[in-house]
C-alpha positions in Angstrom: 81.6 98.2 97.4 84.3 96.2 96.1 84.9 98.3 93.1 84.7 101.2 95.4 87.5 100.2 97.3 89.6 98.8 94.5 89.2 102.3 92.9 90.3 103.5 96.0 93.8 101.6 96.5 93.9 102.0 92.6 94.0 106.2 93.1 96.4 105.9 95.9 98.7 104.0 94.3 98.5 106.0 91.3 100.0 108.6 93.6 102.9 106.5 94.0 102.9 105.9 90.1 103.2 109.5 89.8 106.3 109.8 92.4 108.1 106.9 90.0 107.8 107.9 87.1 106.4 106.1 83.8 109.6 103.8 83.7 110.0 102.9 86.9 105.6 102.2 87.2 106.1 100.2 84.1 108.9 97.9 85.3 106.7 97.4 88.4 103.5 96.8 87.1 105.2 94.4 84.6 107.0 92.4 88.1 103.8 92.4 89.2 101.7 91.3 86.4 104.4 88.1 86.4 104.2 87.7 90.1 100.0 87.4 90.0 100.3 84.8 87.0 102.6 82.6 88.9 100.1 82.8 91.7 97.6 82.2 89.7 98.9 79.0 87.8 102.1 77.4 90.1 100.4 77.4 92.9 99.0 74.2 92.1 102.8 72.6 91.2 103.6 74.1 94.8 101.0 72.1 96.4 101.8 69.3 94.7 105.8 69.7 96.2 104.6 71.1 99.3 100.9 69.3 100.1 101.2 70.6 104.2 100.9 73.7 102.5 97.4 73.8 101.6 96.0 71.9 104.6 96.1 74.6 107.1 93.2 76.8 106.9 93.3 79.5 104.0 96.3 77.5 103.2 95.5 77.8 99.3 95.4 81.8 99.2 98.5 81.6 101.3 100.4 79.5 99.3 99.0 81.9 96.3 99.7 84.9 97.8 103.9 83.7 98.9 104.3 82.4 95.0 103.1 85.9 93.9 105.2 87.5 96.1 108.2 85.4 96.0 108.3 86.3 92.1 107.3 89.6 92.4 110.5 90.3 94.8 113.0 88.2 92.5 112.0 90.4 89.2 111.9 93.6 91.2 115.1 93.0 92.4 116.5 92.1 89.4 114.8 94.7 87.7 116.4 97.3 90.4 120.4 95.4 90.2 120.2 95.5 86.4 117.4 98.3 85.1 116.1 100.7 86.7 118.9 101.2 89.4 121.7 101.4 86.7 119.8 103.8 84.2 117.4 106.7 84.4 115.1 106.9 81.3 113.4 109.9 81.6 110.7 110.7 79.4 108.5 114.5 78.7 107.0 115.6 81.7 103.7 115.2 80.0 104.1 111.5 79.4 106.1 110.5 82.4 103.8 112.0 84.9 100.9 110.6 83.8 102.1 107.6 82.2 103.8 107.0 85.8 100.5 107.3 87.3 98.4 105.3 84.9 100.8 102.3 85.6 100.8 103.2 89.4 96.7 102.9 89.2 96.7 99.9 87.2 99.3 98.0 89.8 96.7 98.8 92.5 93.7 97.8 90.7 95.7 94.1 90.0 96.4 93.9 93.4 93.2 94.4 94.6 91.8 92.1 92.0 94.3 89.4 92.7 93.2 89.7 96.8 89.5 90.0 96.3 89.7 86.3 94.2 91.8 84.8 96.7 89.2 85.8 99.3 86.5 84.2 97.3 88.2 80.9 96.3 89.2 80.3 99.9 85.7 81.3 101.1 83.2 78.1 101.9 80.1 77.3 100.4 78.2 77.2 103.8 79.4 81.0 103.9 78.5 83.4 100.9 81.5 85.2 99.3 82.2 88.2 97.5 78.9 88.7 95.2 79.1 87.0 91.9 79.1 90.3 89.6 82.3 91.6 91.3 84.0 88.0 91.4 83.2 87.9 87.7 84.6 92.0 87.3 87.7 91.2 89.0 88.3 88.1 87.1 88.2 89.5 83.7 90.5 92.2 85.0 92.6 89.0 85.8 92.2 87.4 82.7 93.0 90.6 80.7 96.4 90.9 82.6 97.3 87.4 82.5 95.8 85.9 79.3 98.6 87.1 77.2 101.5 85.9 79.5 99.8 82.5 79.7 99.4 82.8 76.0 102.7 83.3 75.6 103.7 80.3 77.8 102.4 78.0 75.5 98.8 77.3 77.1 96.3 78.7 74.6 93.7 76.5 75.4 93.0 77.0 78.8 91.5 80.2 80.7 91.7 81.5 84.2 88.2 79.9 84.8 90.6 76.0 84.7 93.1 78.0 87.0 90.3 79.0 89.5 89.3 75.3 89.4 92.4 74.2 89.6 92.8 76.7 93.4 89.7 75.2 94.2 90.5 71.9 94.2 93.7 72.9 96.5 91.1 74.0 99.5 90.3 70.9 101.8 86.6 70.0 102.4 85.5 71.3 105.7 83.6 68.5 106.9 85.3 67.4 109.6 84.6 63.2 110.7 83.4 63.3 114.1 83.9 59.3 114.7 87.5 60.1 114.4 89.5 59.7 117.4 92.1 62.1 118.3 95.7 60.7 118.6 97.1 61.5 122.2 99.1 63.6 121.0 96.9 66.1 119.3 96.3 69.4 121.1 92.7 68.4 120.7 92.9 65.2 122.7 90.5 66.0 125.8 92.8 65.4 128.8 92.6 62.3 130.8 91.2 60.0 127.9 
């Protein structure tokens, strides 16, 4: 099912590929690529700077999901001040259409893949999350996009499994101590006590 819908948003926004143009779907699946790796590995240095962050519930994927689209926006709108809104590259109509698309379905397919593992991190393990052949599908999808750029960064020995463990760590335990009391100020304090 998750495939399914991956494919899905994948299609639809290889539609929008098509409408931009191979440049243009290149520049942004490139922002976007960036923005998903920095989600994927800072948002551990962010909770680190920022520990109230991660407390609240889904607090982690939060955090996650505002890095990646913090750095997403900045290189998008460099990319628009200093690229792509200063010059039009355009290419045959038999590459750019299709190319335009390809990159268009591939930005929707990473998307989708960097959601669906931010719903599964953040999930508990008293409640099952996404099934563990689709987890592992979207992570190598991950992995195949990211690898390179972290790679690159200098960090050839570890993988995106010691950034998923990383995330995980972020996620406070759910037990909650019942022979805590509640400060008086707490919304929770029962009233008159």
């Amino acid at each position: 099912m998750l495939f399914w819908m991956t494919l899905g948003i994948g299609i639809l926004t290889g539609l929008l590929g098509l409408k931009l143009r191979w440049f243009e779907a290149m520049a942004l699946l490139f922002n976007l690529t960036m923005g998903v790796y920095l989600g994927l590995y800072a948002t551990p240095w962010v909770a680190v700077l920022v520990p109230s962050a991660v407390e609240i519930p889904y607090g982690m994927a939060l955090t996650a999901l505002m890095v990646c689209l913090i750095g997403f926006g900045i290189l998008q709108t460099i990319t628009f001040l200093f690229i792509t809104g200063q010059f039009a590259v355009y290419f045959p109509k038999f590459l750019d259409l299709p190319g335009g698309g390809i990159c268009g379905f591939l930005a929707g397919f990473l998307v989708l893949s960097f959601a669906s593992i931010l719903i599964d991190l953040q999930s508990d393990n008293n409640r099952k999350g996404l099934p563990s052949d689709a987890v592992q599908a979207q992570a190598s999808y991950l992995e195949w996009w990211t690898g390179p750029i972290h790679d690159f960064a200098g960090n050839k020995g570890s993988s995106i499994e010691s950034a998923f463990a990383d995330l995980r760590e972020l996620i406070p335990s759910s037990s909650n101590d019942e022979t805590e009391e509640s400060a008086p100020n707490d919304p929770n304090h029962p009233i008159g006590q």
